[in-house]
N, C-alpha and C positions, 0 to 999 in steps of 0.2 A: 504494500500500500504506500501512495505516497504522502505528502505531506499535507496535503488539499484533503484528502483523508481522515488522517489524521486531527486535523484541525474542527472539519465539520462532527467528525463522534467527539472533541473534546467539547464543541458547542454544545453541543446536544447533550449529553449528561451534564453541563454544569445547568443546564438552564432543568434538566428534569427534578435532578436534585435538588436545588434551590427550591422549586417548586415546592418538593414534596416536603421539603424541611417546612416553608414557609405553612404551609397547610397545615402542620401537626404542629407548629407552634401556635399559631390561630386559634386554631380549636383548642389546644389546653388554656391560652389566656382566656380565651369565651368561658369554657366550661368552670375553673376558677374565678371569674368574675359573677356571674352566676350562682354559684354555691354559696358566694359570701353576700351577694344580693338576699338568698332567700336565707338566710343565719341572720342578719342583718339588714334588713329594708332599708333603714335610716341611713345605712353610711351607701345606699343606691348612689349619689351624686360624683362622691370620690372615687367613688369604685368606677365608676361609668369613663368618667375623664382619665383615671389609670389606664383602664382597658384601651381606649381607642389613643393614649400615647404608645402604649403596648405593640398593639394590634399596627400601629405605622412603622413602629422601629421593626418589627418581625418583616412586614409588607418589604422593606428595602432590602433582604437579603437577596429576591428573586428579581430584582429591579437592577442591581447589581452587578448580579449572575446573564441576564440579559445583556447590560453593556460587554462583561465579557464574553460572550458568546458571539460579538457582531467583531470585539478585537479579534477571534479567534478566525471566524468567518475571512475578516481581510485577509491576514496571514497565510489565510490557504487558498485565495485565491490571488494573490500576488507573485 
């Protein structure tokens, strides 16, 4: 195989894996925010605004992973 090869499988699992990370971190912040929602109703506000700081810093992993996937993309076709 040659380098163009190599390049587009290295896109392609970093962007799968990103993905999959970002999703199983997603869902445990939800499902933890959540839990502590129904233990706690009142502290609903705090929690809510934790969550979706959370849920954005988790979101950039695959946002990331995408940029290098399109460096990788160049390289193999150059």
């Amino acid at each position: 195989m040659d380098v163009q090869a190599y390049a587009l499988l290295g896109a392609g699992l970093a962007t799968g894996f990103a993905a999959l990370g970002a999703a199983l971190g997603v869902g445990m912040v939800t499902s933890k925010t959540v839990e502590g929602i129904a233990r706690q109703p009142q502290a609903r506000g705090p929690l809510q605004t934790t969550m979706f700081i959370s849920v954005g810093l988790v979101e950039a992993l695959p946002i990331i992973a995408v940029v290098i996937a399109f460096l990788l993309y160049g390289v193999g076709s150059a």
